[in-house]
mmCIF file of the protein (N, C-alpha, C, O) and its ligand, coordinates in Angstrom:
data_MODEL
# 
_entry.id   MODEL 
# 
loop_
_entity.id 
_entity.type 
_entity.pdbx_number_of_molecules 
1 polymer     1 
2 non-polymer 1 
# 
_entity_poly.entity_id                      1 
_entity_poly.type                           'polypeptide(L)' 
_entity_poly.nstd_linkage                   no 
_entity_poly.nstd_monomer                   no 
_entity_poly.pdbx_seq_one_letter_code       
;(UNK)(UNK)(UNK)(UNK)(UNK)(UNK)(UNK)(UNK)(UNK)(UNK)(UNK)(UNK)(UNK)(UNK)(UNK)(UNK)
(UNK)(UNK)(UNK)(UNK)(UNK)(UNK)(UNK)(UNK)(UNK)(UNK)(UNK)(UNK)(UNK)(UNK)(UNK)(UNK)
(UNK)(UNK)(UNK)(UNK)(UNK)(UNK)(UNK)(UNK)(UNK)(UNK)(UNK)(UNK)(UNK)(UNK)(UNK)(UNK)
(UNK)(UNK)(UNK)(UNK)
;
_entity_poly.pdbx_seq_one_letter_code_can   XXXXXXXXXXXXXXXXXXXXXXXXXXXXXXXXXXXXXXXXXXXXXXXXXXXX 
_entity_poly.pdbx_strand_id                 A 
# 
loop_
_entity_poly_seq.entity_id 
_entity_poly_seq.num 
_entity_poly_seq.mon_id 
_entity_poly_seq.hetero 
1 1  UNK n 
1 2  UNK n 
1 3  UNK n 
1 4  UNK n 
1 5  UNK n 
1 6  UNK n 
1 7  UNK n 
1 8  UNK n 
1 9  UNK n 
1 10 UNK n 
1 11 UNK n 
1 12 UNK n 
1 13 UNK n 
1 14 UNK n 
1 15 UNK n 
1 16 UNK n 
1 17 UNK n 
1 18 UNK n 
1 19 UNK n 
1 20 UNK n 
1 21 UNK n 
1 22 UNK n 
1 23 UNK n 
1 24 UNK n 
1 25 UNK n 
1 26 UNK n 
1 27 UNK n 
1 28 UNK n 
1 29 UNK n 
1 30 UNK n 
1 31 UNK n 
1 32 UNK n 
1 33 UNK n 
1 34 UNK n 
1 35 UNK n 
1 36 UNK n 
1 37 UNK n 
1 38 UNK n 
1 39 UNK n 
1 40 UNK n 
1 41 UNK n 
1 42 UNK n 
1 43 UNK n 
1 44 UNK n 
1 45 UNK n 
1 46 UNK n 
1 47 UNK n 
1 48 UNK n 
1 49 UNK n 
1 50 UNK n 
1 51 UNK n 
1 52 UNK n 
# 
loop_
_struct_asym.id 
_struct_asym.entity_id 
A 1 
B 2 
# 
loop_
_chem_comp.id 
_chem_comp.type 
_chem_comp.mon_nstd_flag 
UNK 'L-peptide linking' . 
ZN  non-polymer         . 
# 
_pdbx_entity_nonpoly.entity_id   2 
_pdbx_entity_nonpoly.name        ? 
_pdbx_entity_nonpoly.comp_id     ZN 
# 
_pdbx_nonpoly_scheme.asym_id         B 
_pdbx_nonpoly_scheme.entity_id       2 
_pdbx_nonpoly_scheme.mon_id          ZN 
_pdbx_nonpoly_scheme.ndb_seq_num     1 
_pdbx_nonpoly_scheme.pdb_seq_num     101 
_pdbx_nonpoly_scheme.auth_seq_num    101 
_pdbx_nonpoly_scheme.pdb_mon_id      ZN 
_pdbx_nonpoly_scheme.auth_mon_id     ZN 
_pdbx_nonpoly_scheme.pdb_strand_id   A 
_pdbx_nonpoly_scheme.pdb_ins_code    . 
# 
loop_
_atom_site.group_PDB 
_atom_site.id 
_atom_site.type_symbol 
_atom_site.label_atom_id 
_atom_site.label_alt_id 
_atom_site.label_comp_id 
_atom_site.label_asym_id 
_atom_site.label_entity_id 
_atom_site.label_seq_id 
_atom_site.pdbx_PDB_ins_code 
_atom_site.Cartn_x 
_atom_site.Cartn_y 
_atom_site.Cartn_z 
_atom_site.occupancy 
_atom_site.B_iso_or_equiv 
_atom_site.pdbx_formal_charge 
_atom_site.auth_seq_id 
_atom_site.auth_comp_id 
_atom_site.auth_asym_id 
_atom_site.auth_atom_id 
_atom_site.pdbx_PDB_model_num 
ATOM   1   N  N  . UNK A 1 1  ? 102.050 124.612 -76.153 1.00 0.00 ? 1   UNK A N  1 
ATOM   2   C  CA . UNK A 1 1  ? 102.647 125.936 -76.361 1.00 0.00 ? 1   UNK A CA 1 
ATOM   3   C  C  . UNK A 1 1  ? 102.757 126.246 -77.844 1.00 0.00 ? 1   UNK A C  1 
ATOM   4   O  O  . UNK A 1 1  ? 103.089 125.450 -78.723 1.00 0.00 ? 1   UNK A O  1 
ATOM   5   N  N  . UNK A 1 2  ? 102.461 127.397 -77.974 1.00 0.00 ? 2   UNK A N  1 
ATOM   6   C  CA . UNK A 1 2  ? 103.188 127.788 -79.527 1.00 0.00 ? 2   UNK A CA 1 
ATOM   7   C  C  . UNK A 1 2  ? 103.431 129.650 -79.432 1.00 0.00 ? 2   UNK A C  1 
ATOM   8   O  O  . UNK A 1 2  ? 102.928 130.596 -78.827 1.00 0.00 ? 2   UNK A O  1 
ATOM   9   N  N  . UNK A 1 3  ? 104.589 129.392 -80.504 1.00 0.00 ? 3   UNK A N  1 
ATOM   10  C  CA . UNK A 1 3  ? 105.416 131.064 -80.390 1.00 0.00 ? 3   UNK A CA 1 
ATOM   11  C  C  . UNK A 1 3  ? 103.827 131.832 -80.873 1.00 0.00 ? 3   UNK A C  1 
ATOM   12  O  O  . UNK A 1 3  ? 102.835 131.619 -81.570 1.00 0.00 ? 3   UNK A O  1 
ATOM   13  N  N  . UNK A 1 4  ? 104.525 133.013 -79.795 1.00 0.00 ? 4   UNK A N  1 
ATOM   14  C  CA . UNK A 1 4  ? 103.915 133.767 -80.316 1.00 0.00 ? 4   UNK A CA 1 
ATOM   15  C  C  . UNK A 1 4  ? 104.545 135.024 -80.488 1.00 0.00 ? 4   UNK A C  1 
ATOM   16  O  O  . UNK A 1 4  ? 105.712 135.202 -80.139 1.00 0.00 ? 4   UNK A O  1 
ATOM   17  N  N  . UNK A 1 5  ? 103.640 136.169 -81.158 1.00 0.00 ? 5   UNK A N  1 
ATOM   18  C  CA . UNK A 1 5  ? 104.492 137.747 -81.601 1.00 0.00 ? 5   UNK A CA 1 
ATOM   19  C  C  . UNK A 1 5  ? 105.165 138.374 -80.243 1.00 0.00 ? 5   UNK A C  1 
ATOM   20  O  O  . UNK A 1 5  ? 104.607 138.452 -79.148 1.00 0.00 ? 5   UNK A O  1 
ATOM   21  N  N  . UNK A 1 6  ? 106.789 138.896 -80.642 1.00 0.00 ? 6   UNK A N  1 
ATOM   22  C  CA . UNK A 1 6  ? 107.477 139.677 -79.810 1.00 0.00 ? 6   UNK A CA 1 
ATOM   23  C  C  . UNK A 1 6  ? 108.412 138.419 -78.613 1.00 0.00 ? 6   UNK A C  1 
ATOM   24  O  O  . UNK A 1 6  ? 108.328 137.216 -78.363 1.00 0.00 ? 6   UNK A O  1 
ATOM   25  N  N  . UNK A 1 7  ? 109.268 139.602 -78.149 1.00 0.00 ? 7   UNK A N  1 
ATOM   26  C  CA . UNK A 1 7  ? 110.332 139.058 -77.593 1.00 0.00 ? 7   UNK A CA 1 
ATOM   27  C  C  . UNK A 1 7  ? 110.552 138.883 -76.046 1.00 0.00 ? 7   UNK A C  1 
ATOM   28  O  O  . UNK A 1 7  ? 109.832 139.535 -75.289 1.00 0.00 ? 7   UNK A O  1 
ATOM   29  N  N  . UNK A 1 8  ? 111.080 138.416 -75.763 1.00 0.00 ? 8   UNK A N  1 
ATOM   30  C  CA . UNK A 1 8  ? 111.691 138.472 -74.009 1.00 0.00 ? 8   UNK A CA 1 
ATOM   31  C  C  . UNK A 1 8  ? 112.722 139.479 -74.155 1.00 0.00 ? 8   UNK A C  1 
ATOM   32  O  O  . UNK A 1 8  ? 113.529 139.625 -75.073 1.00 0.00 ? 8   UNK A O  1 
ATOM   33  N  N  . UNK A 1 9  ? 112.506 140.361 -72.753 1.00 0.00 ? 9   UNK A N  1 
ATOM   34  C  CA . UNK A 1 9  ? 112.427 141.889 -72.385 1.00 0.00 ? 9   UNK A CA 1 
ATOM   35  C  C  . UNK A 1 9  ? 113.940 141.222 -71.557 1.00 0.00 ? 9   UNK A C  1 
ATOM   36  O  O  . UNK A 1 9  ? 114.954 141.921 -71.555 1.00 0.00 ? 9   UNK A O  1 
ATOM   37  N  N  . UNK A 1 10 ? 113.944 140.249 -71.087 1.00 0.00 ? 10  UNK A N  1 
ATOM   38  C  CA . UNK A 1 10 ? 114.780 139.778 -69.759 1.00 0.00 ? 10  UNK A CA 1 
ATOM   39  C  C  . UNK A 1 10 ? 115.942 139.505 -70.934 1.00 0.00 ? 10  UNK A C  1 
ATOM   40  O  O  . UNK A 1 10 ? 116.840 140.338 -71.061 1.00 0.00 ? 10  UNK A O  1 
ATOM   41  N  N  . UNK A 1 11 ? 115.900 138.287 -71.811 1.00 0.00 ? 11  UNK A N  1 
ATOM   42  C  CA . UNK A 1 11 ? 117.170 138.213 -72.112 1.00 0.00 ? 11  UNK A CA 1 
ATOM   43  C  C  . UNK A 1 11 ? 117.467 138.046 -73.769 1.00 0.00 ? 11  UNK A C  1 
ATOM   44  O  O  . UNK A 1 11 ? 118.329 137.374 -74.336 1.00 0.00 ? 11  UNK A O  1 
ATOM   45  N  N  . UNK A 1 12 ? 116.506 138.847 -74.272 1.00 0.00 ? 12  UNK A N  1 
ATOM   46  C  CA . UNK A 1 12 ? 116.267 139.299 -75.921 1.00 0.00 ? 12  UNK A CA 1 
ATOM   47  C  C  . UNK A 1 12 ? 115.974 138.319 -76.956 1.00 0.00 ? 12  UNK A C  1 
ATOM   48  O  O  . UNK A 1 12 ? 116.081 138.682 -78.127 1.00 0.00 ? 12  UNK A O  1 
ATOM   49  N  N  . UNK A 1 13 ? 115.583 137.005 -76.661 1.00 0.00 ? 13  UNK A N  1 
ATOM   50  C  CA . UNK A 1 13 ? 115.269 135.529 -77.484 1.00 0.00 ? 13  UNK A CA 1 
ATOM   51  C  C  . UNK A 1 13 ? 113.929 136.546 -77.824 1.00 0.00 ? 13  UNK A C  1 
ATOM   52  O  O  . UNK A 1 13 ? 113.140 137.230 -77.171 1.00 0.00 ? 13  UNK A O  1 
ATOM   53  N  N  . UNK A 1 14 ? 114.254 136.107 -79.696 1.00 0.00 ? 14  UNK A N  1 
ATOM   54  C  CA . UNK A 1 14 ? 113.451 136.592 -80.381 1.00 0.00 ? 14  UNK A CA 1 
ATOM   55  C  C  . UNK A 1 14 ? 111.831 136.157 -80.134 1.00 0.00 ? 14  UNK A C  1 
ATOM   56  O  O  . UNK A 1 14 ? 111.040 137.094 -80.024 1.00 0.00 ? 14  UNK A O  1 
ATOM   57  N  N  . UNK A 1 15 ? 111.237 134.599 -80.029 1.00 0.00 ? 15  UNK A N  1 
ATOM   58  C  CA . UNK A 1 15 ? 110.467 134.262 -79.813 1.00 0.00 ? 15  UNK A CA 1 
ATOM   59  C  C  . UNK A 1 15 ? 109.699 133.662 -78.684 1.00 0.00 ? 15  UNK A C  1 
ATOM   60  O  O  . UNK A 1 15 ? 109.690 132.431 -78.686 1.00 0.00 ? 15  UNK A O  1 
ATOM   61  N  N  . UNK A 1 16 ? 109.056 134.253 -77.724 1.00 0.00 ? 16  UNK A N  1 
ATOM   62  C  CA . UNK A 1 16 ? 108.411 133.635 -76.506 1.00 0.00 ? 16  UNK A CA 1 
ATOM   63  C  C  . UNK A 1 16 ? 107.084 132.714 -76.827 1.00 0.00 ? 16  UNK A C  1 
ATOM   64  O  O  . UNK A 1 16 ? 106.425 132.790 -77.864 1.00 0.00 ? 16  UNK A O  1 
ATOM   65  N  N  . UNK A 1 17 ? 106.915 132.125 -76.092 1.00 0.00 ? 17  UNK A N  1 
ATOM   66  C  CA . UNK A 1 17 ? 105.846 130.844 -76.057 1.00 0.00 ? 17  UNK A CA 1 
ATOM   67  C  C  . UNK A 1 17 ? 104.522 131.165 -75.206 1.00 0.00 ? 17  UNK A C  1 
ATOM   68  O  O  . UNK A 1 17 ? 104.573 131.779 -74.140 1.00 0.00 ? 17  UNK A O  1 
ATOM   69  N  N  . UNK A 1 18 ? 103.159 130.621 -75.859 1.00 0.00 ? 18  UNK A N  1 
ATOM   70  C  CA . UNK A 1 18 ? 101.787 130.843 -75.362 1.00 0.00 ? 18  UNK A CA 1 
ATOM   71  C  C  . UNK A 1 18 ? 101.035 130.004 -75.070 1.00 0.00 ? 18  UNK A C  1 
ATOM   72  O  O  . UNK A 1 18 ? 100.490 129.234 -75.860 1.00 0.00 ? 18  UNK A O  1 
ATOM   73  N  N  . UNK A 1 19 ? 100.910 130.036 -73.958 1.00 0.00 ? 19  UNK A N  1 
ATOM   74  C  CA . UNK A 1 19 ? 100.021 128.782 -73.084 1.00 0.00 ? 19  UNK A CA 1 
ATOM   75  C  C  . UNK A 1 19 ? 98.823  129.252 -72.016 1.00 0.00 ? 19  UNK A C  1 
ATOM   76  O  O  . UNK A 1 19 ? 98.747  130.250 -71.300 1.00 0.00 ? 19  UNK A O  1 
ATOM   77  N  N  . UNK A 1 20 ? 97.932  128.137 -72.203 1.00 0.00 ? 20  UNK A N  1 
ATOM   78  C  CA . UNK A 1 20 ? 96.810  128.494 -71.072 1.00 0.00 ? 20  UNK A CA 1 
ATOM   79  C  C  . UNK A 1 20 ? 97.220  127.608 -70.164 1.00 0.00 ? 20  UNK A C  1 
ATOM   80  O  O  . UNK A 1 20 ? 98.259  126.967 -70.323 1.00 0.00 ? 20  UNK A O  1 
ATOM   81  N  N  . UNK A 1 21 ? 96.642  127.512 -69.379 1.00 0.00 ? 21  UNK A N  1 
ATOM   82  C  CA . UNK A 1 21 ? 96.578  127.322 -67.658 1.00 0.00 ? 21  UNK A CA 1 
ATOM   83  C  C  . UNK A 1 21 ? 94.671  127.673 -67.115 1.00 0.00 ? 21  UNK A C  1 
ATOM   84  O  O  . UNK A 1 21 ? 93.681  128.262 -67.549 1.00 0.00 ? 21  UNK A O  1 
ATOM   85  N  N  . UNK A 1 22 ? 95.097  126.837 -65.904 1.00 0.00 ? 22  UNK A N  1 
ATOM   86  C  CA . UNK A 1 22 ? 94.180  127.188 -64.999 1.00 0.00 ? 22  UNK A CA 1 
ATOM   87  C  C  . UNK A 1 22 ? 94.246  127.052 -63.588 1.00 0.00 ? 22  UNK A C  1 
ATOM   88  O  O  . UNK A 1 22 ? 94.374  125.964 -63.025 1.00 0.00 ? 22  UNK A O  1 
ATOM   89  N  N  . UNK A 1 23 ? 94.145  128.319 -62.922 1.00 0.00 ? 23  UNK A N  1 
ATOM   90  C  CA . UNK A 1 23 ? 94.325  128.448 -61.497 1.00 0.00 ? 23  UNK A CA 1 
ATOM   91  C  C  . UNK A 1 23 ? 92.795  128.596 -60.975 1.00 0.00 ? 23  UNK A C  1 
ATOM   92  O  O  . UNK A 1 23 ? 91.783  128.465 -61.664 1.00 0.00 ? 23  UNK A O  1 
ATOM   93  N  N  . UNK A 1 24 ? 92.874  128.909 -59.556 1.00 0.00 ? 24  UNK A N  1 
ATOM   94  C  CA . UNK A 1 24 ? 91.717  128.475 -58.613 1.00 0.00 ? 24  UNK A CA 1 
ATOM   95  C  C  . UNK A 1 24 ? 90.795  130.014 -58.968 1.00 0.00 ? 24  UNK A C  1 
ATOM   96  O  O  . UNK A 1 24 ? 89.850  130.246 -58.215 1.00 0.00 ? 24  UNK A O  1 
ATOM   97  N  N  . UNK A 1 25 ? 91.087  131.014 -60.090 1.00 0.00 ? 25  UNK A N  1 
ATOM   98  C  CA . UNK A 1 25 ? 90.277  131.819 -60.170 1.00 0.00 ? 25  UNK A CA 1 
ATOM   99  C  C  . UNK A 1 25 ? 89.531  131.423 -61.131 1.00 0.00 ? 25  UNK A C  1 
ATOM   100 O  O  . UNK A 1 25 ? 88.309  131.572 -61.111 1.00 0.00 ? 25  UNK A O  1 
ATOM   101 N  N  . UNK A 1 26 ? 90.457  130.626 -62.517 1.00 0.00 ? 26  UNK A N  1 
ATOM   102 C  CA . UNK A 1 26 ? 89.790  130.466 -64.006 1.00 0.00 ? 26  UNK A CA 1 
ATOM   103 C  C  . UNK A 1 26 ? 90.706  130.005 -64.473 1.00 0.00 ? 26  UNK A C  1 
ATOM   104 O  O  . UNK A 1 26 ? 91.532  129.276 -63.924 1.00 0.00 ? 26  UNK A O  1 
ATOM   105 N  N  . UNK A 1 27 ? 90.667  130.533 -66.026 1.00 0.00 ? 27  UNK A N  1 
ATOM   106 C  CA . UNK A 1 27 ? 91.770  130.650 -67.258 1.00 0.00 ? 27  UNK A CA 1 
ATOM   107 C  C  . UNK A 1 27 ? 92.703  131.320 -67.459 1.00 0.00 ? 27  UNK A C  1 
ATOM   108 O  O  . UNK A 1 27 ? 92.240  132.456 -67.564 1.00 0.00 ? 27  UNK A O  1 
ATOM   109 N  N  . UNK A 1 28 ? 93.497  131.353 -67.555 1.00 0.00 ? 28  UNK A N  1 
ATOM   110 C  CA . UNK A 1 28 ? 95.188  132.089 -67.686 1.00 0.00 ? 28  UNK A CA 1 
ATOM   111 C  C  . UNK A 1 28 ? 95.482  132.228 -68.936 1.00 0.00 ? 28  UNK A C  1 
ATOM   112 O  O  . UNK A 1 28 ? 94.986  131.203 -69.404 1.00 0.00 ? 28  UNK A O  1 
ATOM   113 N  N  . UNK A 1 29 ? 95.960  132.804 -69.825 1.00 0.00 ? 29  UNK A N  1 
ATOM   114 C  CA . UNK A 1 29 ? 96.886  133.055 -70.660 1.00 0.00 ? 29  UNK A CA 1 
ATOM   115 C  C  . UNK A 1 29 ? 98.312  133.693 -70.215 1.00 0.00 ? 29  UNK A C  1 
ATOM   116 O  O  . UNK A 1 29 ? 98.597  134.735 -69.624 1.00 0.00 ? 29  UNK A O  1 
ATOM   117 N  N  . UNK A 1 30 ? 99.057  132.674 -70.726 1.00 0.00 ? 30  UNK A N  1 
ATOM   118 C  CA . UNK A 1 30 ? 100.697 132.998 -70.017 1.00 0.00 ? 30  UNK A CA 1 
ATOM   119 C  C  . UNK A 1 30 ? 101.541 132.899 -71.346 1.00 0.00 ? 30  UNK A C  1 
ATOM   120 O  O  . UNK A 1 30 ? 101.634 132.044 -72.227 1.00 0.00 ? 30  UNK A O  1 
ATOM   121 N  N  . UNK A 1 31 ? 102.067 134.024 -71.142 1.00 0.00 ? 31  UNK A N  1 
ATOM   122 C  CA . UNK A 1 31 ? 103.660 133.753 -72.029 1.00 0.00 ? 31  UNK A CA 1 
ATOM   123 C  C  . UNK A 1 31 ? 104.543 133.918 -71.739 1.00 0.00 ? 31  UNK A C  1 
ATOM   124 O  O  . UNK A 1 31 ? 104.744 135.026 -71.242 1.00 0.00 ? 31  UNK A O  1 
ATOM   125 N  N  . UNK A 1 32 ? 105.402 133.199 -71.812 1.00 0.00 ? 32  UNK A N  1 
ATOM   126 C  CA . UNK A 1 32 ? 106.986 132.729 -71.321 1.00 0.00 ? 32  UNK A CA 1 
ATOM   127 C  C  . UNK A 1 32 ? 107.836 132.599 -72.251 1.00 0.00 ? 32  UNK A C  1 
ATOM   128 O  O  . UNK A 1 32 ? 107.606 131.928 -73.257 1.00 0.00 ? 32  UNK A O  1 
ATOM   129 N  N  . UNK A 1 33 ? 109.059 133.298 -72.012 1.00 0.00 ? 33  UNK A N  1 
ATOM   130 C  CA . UNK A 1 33 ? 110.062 133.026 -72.500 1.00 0.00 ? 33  UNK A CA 1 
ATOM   131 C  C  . UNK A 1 33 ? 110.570 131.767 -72.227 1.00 0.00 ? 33  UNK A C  1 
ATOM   132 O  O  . UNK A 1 33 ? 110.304 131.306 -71.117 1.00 0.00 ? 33  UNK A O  1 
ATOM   133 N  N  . UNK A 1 34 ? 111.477 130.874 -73.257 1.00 0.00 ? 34  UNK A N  1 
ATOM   134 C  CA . UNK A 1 34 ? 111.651 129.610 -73.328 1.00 0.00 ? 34  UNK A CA 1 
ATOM   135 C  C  . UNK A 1 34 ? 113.191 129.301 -72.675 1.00 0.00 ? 34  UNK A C  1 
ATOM   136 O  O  . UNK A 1 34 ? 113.901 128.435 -72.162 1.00 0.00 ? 34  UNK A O  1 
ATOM   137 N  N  . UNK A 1 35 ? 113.133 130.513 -73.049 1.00 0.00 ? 35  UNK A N  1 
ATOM   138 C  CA . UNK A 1 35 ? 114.993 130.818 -72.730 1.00 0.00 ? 35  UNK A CA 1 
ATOM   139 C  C  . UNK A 1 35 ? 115.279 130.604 -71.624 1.00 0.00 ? 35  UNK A C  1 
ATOM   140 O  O  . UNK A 1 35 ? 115.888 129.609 -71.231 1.00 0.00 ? 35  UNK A O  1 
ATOM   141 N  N  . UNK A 1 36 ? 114.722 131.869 -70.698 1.00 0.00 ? 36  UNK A N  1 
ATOM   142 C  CA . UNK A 1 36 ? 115.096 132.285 -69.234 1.00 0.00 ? 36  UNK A CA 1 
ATOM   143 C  C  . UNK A 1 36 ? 113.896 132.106 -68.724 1.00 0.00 ? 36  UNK A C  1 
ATOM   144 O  O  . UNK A 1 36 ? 113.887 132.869 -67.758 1.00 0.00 ? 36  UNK A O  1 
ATOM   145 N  N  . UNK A 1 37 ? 112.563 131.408 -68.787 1.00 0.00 ? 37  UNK A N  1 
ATOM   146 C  CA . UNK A 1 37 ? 111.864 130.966 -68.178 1.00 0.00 ? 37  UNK A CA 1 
ATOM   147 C  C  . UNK A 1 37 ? 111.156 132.395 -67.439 1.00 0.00 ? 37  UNK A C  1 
ATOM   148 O  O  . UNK A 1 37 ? 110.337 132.262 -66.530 1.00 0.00 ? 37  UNK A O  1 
ATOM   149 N  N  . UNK A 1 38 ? 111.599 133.839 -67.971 1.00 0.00 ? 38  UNK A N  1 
ATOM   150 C  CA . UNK A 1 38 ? 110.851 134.888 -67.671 1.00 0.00 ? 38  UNK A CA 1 
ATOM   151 C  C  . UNK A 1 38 ? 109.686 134.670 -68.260 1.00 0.00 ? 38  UNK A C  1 
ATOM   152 O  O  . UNK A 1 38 ? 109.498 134.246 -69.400 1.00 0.00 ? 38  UNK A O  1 
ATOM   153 N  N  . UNK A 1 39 ? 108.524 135.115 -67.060 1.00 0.00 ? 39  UNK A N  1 
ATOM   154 C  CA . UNK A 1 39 ? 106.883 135.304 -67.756 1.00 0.00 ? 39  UNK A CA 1 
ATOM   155 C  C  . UNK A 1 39 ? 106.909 136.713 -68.275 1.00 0.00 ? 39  UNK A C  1 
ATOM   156 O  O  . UNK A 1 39 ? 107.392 137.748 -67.814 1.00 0.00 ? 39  UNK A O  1 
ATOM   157 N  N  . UNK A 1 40 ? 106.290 136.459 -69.296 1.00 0.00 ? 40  UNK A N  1 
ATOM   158 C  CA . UNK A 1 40 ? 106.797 138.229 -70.186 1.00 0.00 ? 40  UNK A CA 1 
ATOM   159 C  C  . UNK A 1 40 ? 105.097 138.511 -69.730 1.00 0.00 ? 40  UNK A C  1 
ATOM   160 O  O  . UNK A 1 40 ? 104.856 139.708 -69.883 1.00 0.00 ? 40  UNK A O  1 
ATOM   161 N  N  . UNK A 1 41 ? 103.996 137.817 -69.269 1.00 0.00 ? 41  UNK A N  1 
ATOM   162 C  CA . UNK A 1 41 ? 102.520 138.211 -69.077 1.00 0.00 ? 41  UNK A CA 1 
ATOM   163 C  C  . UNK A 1 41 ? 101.746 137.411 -69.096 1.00 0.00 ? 41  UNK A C  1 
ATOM   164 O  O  . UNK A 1 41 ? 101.856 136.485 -69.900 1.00 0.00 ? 41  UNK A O  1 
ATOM   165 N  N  . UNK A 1 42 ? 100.836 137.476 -68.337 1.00 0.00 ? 42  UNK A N  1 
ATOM   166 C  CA . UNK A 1 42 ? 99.420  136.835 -68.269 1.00 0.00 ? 42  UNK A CA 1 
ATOM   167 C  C  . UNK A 1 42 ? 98.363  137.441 -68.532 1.00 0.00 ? 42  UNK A C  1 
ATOM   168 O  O  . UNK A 1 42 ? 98.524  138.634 -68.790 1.00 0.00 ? 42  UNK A O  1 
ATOM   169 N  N  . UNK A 1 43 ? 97.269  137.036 -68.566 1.00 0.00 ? 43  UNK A N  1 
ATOM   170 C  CA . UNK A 1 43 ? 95.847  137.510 -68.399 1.00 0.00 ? 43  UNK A CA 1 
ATOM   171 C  C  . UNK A 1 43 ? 94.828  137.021 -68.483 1.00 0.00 ? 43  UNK A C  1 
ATOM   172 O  O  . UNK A 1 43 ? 94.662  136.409 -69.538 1.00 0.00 ? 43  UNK A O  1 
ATOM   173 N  N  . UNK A 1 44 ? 93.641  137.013 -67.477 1.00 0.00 ? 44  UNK A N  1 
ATOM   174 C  CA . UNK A 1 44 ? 92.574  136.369 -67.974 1.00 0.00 ? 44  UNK A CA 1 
ATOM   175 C  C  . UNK A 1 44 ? 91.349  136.050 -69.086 1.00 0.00 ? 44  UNK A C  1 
ATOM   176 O  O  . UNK A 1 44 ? 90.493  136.799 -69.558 1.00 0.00 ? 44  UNK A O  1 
ATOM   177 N  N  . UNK A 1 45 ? 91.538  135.082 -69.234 1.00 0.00 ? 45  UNK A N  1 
ATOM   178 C  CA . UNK A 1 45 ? 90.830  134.413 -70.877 1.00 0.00 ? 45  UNK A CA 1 
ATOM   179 C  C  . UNK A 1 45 ? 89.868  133.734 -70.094 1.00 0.00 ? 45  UNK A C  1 
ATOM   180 O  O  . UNK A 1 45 ? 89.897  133.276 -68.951 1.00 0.00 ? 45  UNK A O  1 
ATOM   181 N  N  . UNK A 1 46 ? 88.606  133.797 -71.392 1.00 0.00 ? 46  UNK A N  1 
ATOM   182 C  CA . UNK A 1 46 ? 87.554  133.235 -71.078 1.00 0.00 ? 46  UNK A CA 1 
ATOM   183 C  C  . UNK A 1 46 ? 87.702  131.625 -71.652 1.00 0.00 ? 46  UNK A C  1 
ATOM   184 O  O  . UNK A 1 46 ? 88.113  131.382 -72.786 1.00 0.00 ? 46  UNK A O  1 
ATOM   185 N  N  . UNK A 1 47 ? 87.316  130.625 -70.722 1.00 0.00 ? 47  UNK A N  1 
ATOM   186 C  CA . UNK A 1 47 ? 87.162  129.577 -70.773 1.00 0.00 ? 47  UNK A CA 1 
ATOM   187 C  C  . UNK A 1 47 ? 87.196  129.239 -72.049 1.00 0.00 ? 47  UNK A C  1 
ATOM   188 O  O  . UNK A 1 47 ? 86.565  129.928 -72.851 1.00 0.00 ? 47  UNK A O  1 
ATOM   189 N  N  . UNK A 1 48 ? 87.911  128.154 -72.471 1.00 0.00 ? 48  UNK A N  1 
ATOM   190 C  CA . UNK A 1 48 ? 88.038  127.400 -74.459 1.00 0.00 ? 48  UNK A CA 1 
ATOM   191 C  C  . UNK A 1 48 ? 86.844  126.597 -74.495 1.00 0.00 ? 48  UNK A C  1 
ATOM   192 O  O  . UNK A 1 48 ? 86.684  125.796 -73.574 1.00 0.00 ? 48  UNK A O  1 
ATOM   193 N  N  . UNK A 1 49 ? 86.109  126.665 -75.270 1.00 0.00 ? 49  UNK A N  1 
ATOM   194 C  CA . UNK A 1 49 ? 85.110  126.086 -75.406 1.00 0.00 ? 49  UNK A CA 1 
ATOM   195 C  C  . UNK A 1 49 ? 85.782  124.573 -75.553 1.00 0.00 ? 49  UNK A C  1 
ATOM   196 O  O  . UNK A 1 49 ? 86.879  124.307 -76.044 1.00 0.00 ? 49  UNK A O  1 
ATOM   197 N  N  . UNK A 1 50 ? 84.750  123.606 -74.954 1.00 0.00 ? 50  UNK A N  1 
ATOM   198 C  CA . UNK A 1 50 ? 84.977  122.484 -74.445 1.00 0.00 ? 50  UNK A CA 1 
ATOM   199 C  C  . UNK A 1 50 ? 84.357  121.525 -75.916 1.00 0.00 ? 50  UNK A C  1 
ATOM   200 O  O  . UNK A 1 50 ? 83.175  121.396 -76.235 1.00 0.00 ? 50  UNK A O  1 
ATOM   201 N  N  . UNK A 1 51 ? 85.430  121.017 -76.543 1.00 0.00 ? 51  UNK A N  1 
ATOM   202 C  CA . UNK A 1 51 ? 85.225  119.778 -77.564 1.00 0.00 ? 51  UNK A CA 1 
ATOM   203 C  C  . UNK A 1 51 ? 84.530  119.201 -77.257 1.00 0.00 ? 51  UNK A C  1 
ATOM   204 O  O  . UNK A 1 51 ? 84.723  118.723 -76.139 1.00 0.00 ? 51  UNK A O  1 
ATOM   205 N  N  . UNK A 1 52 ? 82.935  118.722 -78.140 1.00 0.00 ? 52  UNK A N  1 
ATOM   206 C  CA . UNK A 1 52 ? 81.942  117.615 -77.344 1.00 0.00 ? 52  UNK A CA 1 
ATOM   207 C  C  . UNK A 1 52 ? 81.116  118.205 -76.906 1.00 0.00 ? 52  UNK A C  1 
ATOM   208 O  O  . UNK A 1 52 ? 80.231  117.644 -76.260 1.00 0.00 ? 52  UNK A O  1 
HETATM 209 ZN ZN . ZN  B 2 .  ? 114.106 135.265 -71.955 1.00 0.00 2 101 ZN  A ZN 1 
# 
């Protein structure tokens, strides 16, 4: 994870957190508040190129 720009809408913690994932469609981009564990959004990202 690492912060990224803007806040949680749910319970005003200045900095929310950015993480990928992967579900049974692809790649995820998710950010979450750290606080209240609200997902402030997702969206699909193209695959990280693979180290190697
Ligand atoms: Zn929050």
């Amino acid at each position: 994870m690492e912060p990224v720009e803007g806040e949680c809408g749910k319970c005003g913690e200045a900095t929310v957190f950015g993480y990928t994932l992967v579900d049974y469609r692809g790649w995820l981009r998710v950010t979450k508040c750290r606080s209240c564990l609200n997902v402030r959004g997702s969206e699909r990202i193209q695959p990280p190129a693979q180290a190697g």
